[in-house]
C-alpha positions as CSV (number, residue, x, y, z in Angstrom):
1,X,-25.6,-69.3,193.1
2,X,-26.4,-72.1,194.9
3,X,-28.6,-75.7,193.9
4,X,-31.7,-76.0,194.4
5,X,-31.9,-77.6,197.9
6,X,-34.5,-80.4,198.6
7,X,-36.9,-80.2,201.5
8,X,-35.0,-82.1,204.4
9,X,-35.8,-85.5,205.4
10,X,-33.9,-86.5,208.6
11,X,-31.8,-90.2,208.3
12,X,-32.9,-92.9,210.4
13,X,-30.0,-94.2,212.6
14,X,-30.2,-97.5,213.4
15,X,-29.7,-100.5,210.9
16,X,-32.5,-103.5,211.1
17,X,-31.3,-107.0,210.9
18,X,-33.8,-107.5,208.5
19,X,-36.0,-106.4,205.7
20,X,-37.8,-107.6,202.9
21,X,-36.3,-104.6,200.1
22,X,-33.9,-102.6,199.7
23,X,-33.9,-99.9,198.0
24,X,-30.7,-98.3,196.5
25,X,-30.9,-94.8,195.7
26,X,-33.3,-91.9,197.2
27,X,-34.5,-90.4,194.2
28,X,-38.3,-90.1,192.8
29,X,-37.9,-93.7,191.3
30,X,-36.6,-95.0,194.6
31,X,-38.9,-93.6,196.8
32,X,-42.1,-93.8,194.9
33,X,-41.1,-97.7,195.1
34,X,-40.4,-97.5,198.6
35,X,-43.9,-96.2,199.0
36,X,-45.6,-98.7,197.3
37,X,-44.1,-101.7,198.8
38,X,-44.5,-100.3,202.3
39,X,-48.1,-99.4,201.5
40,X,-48.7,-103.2,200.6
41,X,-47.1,-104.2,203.9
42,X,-43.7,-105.1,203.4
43,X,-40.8,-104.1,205.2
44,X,-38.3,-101.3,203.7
45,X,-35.5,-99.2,203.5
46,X,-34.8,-96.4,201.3
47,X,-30.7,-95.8,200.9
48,X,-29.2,-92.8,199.7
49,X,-25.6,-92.2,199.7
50,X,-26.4,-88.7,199.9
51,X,-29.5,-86.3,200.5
52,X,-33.0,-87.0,199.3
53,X,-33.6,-85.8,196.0
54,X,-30.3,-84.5,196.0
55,X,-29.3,-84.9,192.1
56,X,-31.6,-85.2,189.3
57,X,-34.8,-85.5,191.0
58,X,-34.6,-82.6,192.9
59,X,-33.1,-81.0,189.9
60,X,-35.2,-81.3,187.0
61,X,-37.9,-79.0,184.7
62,X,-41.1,-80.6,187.4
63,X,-42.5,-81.4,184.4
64,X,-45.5,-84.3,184.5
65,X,-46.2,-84.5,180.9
66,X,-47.7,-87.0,178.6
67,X,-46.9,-85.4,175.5
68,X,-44.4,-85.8,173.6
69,X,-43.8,-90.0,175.2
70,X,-42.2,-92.5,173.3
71,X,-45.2,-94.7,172.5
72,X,-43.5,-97.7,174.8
73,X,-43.7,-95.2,177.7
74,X,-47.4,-94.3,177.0
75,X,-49.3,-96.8,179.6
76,X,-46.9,-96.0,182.2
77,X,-47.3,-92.2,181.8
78,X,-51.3,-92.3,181.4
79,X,-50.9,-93.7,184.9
80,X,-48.3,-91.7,186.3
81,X,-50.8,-88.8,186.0
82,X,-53.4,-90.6,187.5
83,X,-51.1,-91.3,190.8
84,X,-49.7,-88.0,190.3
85,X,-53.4,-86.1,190.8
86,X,-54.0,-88.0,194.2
87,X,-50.3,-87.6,195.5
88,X,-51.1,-84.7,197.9
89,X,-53.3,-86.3,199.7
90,X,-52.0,-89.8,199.6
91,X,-48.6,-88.9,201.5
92,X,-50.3,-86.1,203.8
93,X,-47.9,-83.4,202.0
94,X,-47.7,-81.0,199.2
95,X,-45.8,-82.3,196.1
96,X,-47.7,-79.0,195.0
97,X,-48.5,-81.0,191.3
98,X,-51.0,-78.8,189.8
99,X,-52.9,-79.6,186.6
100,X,-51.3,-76.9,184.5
101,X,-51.5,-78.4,180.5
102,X,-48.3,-78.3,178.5
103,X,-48.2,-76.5,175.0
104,X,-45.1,-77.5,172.5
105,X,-45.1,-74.0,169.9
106,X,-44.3,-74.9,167.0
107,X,-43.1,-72.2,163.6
108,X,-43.9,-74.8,161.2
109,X,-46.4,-76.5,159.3
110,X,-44.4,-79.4,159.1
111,X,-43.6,-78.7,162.5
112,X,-47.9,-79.4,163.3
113,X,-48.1,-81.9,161.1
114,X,-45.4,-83.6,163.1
115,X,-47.0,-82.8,166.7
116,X,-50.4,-84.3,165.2
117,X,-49.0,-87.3,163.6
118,X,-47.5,-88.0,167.5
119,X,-51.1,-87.2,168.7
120,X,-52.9,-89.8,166.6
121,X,-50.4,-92.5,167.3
122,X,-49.8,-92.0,171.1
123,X,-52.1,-89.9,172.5
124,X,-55.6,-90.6,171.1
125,X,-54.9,-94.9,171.8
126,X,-54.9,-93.5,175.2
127,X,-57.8,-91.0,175.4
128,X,-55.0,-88.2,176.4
129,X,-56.7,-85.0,175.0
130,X,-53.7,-83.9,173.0
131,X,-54.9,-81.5,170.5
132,X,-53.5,-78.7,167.8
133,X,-54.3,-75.2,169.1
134,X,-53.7,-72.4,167.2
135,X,-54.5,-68.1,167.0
136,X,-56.5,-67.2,169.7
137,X,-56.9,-70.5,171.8
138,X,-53.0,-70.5,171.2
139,X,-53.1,-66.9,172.7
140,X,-55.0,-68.0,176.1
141,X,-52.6,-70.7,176.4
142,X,-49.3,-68.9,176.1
143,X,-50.4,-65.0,175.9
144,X,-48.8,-63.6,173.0
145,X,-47.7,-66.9,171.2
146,X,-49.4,-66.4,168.0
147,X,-47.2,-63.6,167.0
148,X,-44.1,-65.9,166.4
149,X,-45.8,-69.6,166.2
150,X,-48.3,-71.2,163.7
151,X,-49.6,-73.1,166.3
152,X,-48.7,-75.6,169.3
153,X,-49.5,-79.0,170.4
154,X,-51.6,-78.6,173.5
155,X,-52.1,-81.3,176.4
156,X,-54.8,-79.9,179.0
157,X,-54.4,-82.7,181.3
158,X,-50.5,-82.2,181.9
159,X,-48.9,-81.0,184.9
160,X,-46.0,-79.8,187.2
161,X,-44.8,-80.7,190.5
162,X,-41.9,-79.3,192.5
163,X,-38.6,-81.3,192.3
164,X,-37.8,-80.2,195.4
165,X,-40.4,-80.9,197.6
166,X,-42.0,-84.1,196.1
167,X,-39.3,-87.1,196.9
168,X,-39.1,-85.5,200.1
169,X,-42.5,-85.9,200.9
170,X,-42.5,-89.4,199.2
171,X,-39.9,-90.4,201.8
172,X,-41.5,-89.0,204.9
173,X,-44.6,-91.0,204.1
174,X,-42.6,-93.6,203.8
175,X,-41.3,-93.5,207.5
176,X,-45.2,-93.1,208.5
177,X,-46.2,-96.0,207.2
178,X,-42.8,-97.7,209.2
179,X,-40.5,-97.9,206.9
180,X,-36.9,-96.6,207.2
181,X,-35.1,-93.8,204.8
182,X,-31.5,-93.9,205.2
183,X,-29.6,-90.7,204.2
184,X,-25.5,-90.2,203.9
185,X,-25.5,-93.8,203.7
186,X,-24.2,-95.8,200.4
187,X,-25.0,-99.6,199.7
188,X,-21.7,-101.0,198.5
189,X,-22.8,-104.1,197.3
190,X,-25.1,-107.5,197.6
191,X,-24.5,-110.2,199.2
192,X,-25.9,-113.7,198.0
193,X,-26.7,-117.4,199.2
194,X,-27.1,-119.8,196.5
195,X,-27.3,-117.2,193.3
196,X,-29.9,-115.6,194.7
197,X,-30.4,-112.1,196.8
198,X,-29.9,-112.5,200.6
199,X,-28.7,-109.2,202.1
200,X,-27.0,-105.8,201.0
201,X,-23.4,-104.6,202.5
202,X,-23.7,-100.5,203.6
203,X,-21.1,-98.5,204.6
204,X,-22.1,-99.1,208.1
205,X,-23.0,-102.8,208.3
206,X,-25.3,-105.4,206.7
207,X,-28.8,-106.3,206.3
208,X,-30.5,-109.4,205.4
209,X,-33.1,-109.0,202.4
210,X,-34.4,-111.1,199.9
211,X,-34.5,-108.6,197.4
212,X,-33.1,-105.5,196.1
213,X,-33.6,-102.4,193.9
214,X,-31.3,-100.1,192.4
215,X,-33.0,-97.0,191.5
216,X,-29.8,-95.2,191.3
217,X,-29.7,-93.1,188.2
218,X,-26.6,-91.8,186.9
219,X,-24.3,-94.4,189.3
220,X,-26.3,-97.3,188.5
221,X,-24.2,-98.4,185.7
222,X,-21.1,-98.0,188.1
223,X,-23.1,-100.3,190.7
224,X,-24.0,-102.9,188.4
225,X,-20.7,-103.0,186.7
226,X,-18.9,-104.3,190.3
227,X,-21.3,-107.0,190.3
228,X,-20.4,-108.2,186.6
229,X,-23.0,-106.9,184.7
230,X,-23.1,-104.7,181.8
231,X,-25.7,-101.7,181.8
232,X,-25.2,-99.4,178.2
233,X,-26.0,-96.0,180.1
234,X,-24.4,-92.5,179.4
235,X,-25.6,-88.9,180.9
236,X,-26.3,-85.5,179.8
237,X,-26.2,-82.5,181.7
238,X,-29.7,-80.4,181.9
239,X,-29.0,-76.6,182.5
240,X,-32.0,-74.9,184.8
241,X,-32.7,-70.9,186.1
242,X,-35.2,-69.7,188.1
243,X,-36.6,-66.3,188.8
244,X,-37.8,-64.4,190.9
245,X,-41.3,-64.1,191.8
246,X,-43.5,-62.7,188.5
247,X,-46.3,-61.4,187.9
248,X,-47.1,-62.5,184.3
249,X,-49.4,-64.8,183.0
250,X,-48.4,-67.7,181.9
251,X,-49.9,-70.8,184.2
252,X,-49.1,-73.9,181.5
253,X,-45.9,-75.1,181.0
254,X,-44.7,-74.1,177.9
255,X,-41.8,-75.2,175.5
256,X,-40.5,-73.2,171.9
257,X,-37.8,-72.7,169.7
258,X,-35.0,-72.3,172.3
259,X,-36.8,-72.1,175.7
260,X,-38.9,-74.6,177.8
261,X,-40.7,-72.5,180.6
262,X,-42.9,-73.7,184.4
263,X,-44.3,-71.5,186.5
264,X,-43.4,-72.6,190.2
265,X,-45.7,-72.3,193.3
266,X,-43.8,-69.3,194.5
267,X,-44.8,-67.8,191.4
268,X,-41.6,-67.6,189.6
269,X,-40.8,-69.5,186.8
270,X,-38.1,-72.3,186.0
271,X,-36.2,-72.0,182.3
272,X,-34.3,-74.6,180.5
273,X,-32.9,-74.8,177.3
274,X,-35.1,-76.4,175.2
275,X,-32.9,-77.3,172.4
276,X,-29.2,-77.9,173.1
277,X,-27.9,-81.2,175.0
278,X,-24.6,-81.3,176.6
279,X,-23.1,-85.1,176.7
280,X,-19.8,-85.0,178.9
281,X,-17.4,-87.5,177.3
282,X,-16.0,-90.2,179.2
283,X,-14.0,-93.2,179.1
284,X,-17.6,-95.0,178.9
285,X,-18.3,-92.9,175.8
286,X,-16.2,-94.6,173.7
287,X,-17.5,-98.4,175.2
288,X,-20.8,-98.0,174.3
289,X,-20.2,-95.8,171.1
290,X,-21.9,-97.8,168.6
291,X,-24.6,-98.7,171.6
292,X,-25.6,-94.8,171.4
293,X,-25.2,-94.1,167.5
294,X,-28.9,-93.9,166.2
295,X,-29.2,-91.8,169.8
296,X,-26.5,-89.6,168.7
297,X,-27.6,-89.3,165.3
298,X,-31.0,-88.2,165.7
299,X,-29.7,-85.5,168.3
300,X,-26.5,-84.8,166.5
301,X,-28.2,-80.8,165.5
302,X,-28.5,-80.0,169.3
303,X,-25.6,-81.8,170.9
304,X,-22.7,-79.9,172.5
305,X,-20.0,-82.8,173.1
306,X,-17.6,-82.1,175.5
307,X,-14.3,-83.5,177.6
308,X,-13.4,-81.4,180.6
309,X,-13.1,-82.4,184.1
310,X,-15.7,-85.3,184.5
311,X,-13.6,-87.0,181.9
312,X,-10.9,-87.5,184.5
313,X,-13.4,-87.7,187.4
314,X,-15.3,-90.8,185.6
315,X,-11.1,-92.5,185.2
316,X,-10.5,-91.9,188.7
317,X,-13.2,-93.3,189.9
318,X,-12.4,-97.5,191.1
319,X,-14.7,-99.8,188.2
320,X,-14.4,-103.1,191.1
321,X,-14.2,-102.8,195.3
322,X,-14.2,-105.0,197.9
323,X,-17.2,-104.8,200.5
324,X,-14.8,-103.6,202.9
325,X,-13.5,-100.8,200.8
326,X,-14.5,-96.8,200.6
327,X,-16.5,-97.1,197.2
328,X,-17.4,-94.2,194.5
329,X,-20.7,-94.0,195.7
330,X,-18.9,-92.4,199.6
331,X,-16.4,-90.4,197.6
332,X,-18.9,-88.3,195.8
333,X,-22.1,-88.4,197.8
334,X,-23.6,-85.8,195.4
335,X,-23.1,-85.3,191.6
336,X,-23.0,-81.3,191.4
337,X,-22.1,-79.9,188.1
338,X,-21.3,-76.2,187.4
339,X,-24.4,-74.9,185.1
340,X,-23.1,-73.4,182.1
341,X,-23.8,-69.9,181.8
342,X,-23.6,-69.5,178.0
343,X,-26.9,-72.0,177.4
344,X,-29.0,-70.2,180.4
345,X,-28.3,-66.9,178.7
346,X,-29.4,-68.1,175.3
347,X,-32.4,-69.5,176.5
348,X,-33.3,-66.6,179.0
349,X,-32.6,-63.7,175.3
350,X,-34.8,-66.2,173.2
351,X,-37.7,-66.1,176.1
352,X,-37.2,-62.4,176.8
353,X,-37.3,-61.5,172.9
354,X,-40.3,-63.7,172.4
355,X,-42.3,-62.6,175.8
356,X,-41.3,-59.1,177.1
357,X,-42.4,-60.0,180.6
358,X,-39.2,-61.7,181.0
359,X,-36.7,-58.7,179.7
360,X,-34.3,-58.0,182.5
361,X,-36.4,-60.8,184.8
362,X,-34.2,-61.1,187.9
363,X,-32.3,-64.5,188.2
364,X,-32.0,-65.8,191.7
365,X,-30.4,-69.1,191.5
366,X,-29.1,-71.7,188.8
367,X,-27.9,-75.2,188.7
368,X,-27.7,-77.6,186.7
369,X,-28.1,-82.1,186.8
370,X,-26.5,-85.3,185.0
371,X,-29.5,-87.0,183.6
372,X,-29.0,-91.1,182.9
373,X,-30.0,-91.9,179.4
374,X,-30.1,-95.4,177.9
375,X,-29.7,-96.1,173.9
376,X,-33.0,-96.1,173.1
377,X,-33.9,-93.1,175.8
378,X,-36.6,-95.7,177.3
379,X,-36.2,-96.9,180.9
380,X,-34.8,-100.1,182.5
381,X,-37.6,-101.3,184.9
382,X,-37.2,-105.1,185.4
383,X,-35.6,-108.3,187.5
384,X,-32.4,-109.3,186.6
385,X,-32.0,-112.9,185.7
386,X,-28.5,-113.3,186.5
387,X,-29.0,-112.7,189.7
388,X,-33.0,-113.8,191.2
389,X,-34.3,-111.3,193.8
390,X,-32.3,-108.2,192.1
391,X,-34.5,-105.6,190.1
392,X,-33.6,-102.3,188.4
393,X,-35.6,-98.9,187.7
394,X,-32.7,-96.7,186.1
395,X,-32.1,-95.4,182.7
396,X,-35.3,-93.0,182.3
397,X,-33.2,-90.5,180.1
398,X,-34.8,-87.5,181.3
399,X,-38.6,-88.8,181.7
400,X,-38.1,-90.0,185.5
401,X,-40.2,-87.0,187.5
402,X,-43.1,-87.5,185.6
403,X,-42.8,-91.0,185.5
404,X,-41.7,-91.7,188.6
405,X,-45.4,-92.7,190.4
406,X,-46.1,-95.4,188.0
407,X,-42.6,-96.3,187.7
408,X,-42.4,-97.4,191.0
409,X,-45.9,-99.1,191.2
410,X,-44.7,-101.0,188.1
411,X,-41.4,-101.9,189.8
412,X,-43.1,-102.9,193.2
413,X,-45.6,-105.5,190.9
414,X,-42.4,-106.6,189.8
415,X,-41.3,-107.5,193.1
416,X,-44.1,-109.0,194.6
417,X,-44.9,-110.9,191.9
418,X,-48.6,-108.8,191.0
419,X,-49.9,-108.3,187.8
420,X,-48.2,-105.7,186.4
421,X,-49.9,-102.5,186.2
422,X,-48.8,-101.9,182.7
423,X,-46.7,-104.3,180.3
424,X,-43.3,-104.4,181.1
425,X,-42.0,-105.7,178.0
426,X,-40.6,-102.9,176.8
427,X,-38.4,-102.0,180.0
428,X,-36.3,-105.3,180.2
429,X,-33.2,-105.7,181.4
430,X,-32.5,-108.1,179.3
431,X,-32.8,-105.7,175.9
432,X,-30.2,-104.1,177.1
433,X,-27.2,-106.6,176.3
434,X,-28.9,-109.5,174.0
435,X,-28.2,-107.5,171.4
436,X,-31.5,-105.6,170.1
437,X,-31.1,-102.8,168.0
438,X,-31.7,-100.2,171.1
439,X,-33.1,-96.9,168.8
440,X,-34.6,-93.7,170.1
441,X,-38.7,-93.7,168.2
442,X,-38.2,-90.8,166.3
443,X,-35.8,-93.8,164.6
444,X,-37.8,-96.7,164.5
């Protein structure tokens, strides 16, 4: 079964002399930045070394939730659903995001108590209508949920957007509004006059820019690390199925026990694991070990180590290049991993066994995506003081679709020197390797 293939945005073809950003990598980070900075005028270029929305954007649950946020992710995601709600019709193209609510079942008491002690502390500052539901009004949520679940932690005003289709339409508004997307076509490095920013090399020549952003997920620690700086960044591999069309009727996302469930706007309905995590271990593993061990800790029930054959793709891969050298980035244009069957089918028997609807449900395609996850699982959005003019949005450990809108608004302020939309404190760079105690919240 094949991935999940992106709507197609066609490459422009001819390099400019100049711009005023680049923007490396043509994910929903990089293009929802892209979009920003050419709606307030500036000239830019997306560039993708391979297809838009080609790995874990195009890839992911489509979730758009606020629940569930790490309370330093809150602002960003309270406005991330704001942008998400008028997307539509600001780029002139269906991201089909639909206002769906989000339930997390829960078997416990302790389980609720949990969900509303994350309510009161993140969602109610915020005036996100996060509330316990439970028998009946659990029942209209997610039809037959009550047989199985005490209750669930319901947010009405969460949504879902397709992977596949939103980037896409990100980057074609992009080109409308006269900026350039660049597909098939990898940045190798920066070039800089006196410390500072002053062009990018690509694979097929150079352009002058005075600044840059790399908004390139699960390579950006590879990037950063030819240009001497250190990013802490693993990745995990999500597992996803989809079915057929279904008529059943469940509209909000939903996520219990061992299943996380979306209806799609074909009217099937996406299914991930909802409780195991599948780290690949690589020769980076062991570097930023101690980096990751409150992260690992805290997930240490669900998580699935393994070493197999990224292992020796990761050793493989050149650490430093020259400008005039082939780089990583043109040797794999698209990270593609092999979904595994063994979590889909647990997943699929816990949803079937729990909702009969889905017993024998037809499969018709499955894939899975490297997600890039930082220590304390909360983003990188920020300049980089070694190097003036050079800004990061990487590191969003999962959180990046939903995310994305605000993410790049904040990351375009950032840029152009605005008042940031929300405080960006929390997403520095410099966090990272000044050595703060970099812990997930469930450990703080």
């Amino acid at each position: 079964m094949a991935v999940p293939f992106p709507d197609f945005v066609e490459s422009d073809d001819t390099l400019p002399d100049s711009i005023d950003v680049a923007i490396i990598g043509g994910g929903i980070i990089g293009t929802c930045t892209a979009m920003e900075l050419a709606e307030r005028g500036l000239k830019v270029a997306v560039f993708e070394k391979g297809r838009i929305a080609g790995e874990q954007s195009g890839r992911n649950w489509g979730w758009c939730r606020q629940m569930g946020r790490d309370s330093r992710e809150m602002p960003l995601i309270v406005e991330s659903l704001r942008l998400w709600r008028g997307m539509d019709k600001r780029v002139g193209a269906g991201t089909d995001f639909t206002t769906c609510g989000i339930a997390y079942l829960e078997k416990t008491e302790d389980g609720i108590a949990s969900r509303e002690q994350w309510a009161d502390r993140n969602a109610r500052p915020y005036q996100v209508n996060s509330r316990i539901i439970r028998g009946e009004e659990l029942d209209r949520v997610v039809p037959g949920a009550s047989a199985r679940y005490k209750g669930a932690l319901f947010t009405e005003s969460d949504g879902r957007a397709e992977p596949t289709k939103a980037a896409p339409a990100i980057a074609r508004h992009i080109k409308a509004m006269g900026g350039q997307v660049f597909t098939g076509w990898a940045v190798r490095g920066i070039e800089r006059e006196a410390g500072r920013v002053s062009g990018i090399v690509t694979e097929r020549g150079t352009v002058r820019c005075s600044a840059v952003v790399c908004a390139g997920g699960a390579w950006s620690r590879r990037f950063l690390g030819n240009l001497g700086l250190d990013l802490p960044q693993l990745i995990t591999m999500s597992n996803v199925q989809a079915t057929r069309p279904l008529d059943a009727p469940y509209a909000s996302s939903f996520a219990g026990g061992k299943y996380a469930v979306r209806k799609r706007a074909d009217g099937g309905y996406t299914i991930a694991h909802n409780a195991i995590t599948v780290p690949d271990i690589i020769p980076a593993s062991f570097k930023y070990l101690r980096a990751f061990g409150p992260a690992l800790k805290s997930e240490w029930p669900n998580l699935h180590l393994r070493i197999g054959k990224r292992f020796f793709t990761e050793a493989m891969l050149a650490s430093r290049w020259n400008m005039d050298e082939v780089t990583p980035f043109e040797k794999i244009r698209v990270l593609d991993p092999e979904p595994l069957d063994w979590v889909l089918k647990d997943c699929l028997d816990a949803l079937a066994a729990d909702h009969p609807e889905f017993k024998g449900v037809k499969i018709v395609n499955k894939w899975a995506g490297l997600i890039d996850v930082t220590p304390d699982a909360v983003p990188v959005i920020s300049a980089v003081e070694q190097i003036p003019g050079f800004f990061l949005a990487t590191g969003f450990s999962g959180h990046g679709f939903g995310i994305g809108p605000g993410a790049g608004k904040l990351t375009a302020d950032l840029v152009t020197g605005r008042t940031p939309v929300v405080d960006p404190t929390p997403f520095t760079y410099k966090r990272m390797i000044d050595g703060t105690r970099l812990v997930p919240e469930t450990d703080i």
